[in-house]
LUMBARO-667236 format. One line per 5 residues: number of its first residue (from 1); their letters; for each residue x, y, z of C-alpha. Coordinates in steps of 0.001 Angstrom, whole numbers, plus 500000, padded with zeros to 6 digits. Layout:
# residues N
NUM) a) X/Y/Z  ...
END
This chain:
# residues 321
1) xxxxx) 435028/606226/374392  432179/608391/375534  430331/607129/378791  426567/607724/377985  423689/608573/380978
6) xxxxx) 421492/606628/378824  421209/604993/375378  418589/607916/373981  422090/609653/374421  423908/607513/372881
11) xxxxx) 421616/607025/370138  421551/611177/369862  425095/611065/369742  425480/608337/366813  422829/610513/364679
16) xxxxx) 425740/613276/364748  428456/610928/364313  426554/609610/361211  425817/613276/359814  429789/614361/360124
21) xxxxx) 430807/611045/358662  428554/611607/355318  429848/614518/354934  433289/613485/355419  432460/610920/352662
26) xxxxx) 430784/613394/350459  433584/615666/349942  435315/612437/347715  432100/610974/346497  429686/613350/345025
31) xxxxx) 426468/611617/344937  425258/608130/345753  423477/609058/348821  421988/606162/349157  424152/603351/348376
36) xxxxx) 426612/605529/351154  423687/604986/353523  422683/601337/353038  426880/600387/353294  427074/602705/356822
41) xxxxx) 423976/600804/358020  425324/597736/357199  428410/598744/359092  426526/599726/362191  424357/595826/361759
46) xxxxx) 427271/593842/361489  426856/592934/357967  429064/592281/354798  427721/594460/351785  427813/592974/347629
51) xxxxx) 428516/596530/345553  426735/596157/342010  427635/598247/338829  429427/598970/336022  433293/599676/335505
56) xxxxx) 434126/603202/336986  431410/604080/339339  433578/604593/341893  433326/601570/344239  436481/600756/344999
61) xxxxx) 436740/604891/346360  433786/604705/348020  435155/601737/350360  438155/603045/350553  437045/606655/351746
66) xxxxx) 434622/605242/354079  437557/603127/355612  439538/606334/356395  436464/608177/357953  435873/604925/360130
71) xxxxx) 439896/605455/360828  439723/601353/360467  442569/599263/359121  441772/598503/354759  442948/595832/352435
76) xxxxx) 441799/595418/349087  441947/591904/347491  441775/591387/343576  440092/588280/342928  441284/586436/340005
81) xxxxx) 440917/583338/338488  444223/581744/340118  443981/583299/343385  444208/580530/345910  442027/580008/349459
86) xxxxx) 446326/580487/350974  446786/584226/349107  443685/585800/350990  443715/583908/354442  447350/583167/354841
91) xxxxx) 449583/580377/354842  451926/578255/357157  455927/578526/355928  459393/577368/357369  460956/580284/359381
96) xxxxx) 464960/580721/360089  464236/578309/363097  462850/575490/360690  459613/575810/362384  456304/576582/360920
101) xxxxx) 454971/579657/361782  451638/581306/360009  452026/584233/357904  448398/586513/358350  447012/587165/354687
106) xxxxx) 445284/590255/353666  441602/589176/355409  442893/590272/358632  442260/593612/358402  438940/595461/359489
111) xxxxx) 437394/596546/356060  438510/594126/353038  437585/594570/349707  437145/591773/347302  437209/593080/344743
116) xxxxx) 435309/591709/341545  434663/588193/343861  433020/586418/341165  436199/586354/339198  437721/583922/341015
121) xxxxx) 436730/580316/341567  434052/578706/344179  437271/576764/346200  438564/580617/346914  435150/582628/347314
126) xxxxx) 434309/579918/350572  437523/581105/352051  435492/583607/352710  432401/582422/354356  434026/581425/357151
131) xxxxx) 435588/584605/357715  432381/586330/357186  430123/584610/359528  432774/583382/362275  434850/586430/362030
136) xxxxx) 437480/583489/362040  439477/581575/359635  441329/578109/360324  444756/577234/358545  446343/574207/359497
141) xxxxx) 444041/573195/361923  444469/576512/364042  441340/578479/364308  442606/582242/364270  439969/585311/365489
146) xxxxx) 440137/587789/363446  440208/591850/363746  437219/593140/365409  435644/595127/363586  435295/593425/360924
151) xxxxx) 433074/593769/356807  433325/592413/353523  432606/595068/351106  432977/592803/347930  432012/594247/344639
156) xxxxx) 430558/592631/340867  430593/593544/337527  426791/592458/336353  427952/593015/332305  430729/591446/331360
161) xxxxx) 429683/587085/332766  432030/585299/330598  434829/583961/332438  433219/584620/336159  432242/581863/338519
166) xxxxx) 428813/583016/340427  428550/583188/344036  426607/580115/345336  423310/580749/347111  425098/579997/350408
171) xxxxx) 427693/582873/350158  424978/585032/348852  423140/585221/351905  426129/586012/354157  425724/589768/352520
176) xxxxx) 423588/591302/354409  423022/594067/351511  422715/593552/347312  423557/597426/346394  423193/598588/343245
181) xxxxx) 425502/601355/341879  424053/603372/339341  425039/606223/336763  425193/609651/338524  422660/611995/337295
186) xxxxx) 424318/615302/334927  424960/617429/337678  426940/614804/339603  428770/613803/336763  429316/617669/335771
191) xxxxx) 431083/617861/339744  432863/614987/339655  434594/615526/335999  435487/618752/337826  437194/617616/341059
196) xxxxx) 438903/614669/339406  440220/616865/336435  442002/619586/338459  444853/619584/340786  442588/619602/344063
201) xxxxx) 443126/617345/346936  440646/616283/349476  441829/615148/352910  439107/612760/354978  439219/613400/358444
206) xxxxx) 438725/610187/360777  435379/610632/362225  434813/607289/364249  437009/605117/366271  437101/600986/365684
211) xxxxx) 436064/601223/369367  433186/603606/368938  431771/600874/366407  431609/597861/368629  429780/600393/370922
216) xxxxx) 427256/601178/368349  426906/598082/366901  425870/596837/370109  423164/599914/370740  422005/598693/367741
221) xxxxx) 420774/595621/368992  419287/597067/372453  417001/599099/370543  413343/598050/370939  411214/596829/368699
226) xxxxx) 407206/596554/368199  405219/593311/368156  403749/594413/364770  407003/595615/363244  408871/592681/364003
231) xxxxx) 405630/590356/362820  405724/592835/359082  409695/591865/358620  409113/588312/359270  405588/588188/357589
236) xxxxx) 407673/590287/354788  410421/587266/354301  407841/585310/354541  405650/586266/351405  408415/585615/349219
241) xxxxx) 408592/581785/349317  406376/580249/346882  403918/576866/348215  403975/578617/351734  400500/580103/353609
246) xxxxx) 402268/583659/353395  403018/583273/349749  401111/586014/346777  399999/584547/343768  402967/586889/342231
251) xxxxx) 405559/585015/344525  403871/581712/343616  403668/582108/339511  407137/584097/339513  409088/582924/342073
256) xxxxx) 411287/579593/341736  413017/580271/345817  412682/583143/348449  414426/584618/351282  415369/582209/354004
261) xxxxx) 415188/583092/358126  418843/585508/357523  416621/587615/355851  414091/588355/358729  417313/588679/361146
266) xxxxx) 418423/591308/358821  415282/593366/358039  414931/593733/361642  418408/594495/362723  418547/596871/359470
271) xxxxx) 415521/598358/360517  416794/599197/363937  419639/601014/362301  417927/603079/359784  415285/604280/362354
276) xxxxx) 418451/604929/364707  420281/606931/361973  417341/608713/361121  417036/609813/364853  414164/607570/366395
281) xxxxx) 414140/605096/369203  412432/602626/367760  411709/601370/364314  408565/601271/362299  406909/599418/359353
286) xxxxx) 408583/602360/357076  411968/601527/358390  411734/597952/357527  410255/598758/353841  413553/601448/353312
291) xxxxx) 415831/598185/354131  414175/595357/352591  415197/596063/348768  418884/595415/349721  418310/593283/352032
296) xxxxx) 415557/590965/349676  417240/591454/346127  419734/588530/346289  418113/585983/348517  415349/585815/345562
301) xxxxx) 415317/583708/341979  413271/584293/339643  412093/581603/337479  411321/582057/333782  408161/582981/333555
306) xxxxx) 408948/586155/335259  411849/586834/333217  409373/586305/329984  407111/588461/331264  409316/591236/332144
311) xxxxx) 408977/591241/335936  412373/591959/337982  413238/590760/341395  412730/594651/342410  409125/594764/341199
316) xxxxx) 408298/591504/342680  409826/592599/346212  408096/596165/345855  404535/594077/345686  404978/592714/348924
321) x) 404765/595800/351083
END
């Protein structure tokens, strides 16, 4: 670990830590620029990140390449309709010594994928929340910590619904990101068909230590803020709950619930991060409004008179800045 004169160093120094590591994740995933940046900055906040898209955009690589670069520990979890709360979190059997002893289940790693959560049923997906906002899990009445680092980069199939169980409200909001994974444009697709097609292999180099993160999750925080920047995020989470003083007459006709306090934590703490990354001290009204899609998307429901009049969550959010 590097010992810093000051944290404009240290912030200096993350900026070029961030630069090598996109590249290190470019040279698997062509493309995607963004949904690489919002899942980094979510990494450097402390958050859990929801992937959104179709079948065979590449989600499952993309978590797994940015796991090597980190050089962090990886487990990817199917979820399934008979999973059980035991098969992620681990269970309590009857060694050699007829004594219990805990076996660890796959969430004790540093990066876990759940993949395709909505598959399996509410009792399994809230093995999860405690994991994702304790960084614990209990099992038999023992409380284990676990790994540190520690994100849930869980991804969703929005098509195919029948035979899914969706995430309750409450789990929702322990993402701090909703990305959506779109289509690569023709020339990415063109690169990609390329690389994958041939007998070319691509090694990722290990960029960042799980030691370096805790350090730069923690800069994170110590970066100052404005008055007026932290009043716009809150103000900003605030607009999107219908009946309230801060409420549009968009939020209040199309609106049914909005964001609750989690989001404010996040816009600022993502806001931090994204003017850190992009190599200032100190956020500004921009850097909240380049985090607050994500950040807003899921913590909103639309009721149906937006639906019938063909207004999305997105265009409702984008009417608040």
């Amino acid at each position: 670990m590097a010992d810093y004169k000051s944290d404009v160093e240290a912030v200096d120094d993350l900026v070029k830590k961030y630069n090598v590591l996109t590249d290190e994740i470019h040279k698997v995933i062509v493309g995607q620029n963004d949904v690489v940046k919002e899942v980094l900055i979510s990494v450097f906040s402390k958050g859990h990140c929801l992937l959104v898209g179709v079948p065979g955009l590449a989600k499952t690589l993309l978590v797994n390449t940015i796991s090597e670069a980190l050089g962090l520990s990886f487990n990817r979890i199917q979820f399934t309709p008979d999973l059980m709360p035991s098969d992620i979190v681990g269970a309590e059997i009857l060694n050699e010594d007829r004594k219990f002893e805990f076996v660890k289940g796959p969430l004790f790693s540093n990066i876990i994928l759940a993949d395709e959560i909505n598959r399996t049923p509410p009792k399994t997906q809230s093995a999860l929340l405690e994991a994702m906002q304790e960084r614990a899990v209990t099992a038999a009445g023992t409380r284990y910590q676990l790994d540190k680092p520690f994100f849930v980069l869980a991804t969703q199939n929005p098509i195919e619904q029948e035979g899914t169980y969706p995430l309750p409200e409450a789990q929702l909001d322990r993402f701090m990101f909703n990305i959506w994974v779109d289509y690569p444009n023709y020339q990415e697709e063109l690169s990609i068909v390329k690389n994958t097609t041939s007998n070319t292999s691509v090694k990722v180099n290990k960029v960042l230590t799980g030691e370096e993160i805790l350090f730069f999750q923690d800069l994170i925080r110590k970066i100052p803020i404005a008055d007026n920047v932290l009043e716009y995020a809150v103000e900003l989470a605030s607009k999107t709950r219908p009946g309230r003083e801060k409420a549009t007459d968009m939020v209040n006709k199309y609106i049914s619930w909005g964001a609750g306090p989690r989001a404010s934590q996040y816009l600022v703490i993502g806001a931090k991060c994204h003017a850190a990354l992009s190599g200032k001290y100190s956020p500004d009204i921009e850097d909240v409004q380049a985090v607050a899609l994500p950040i807003l998307r899921h913590r909103i429901v639309r009721n149906y008179k937006a639906e019938a009049d063909g207004y999305s969550v997105e265009d409702i959010i984008k009417s608040l800045y």
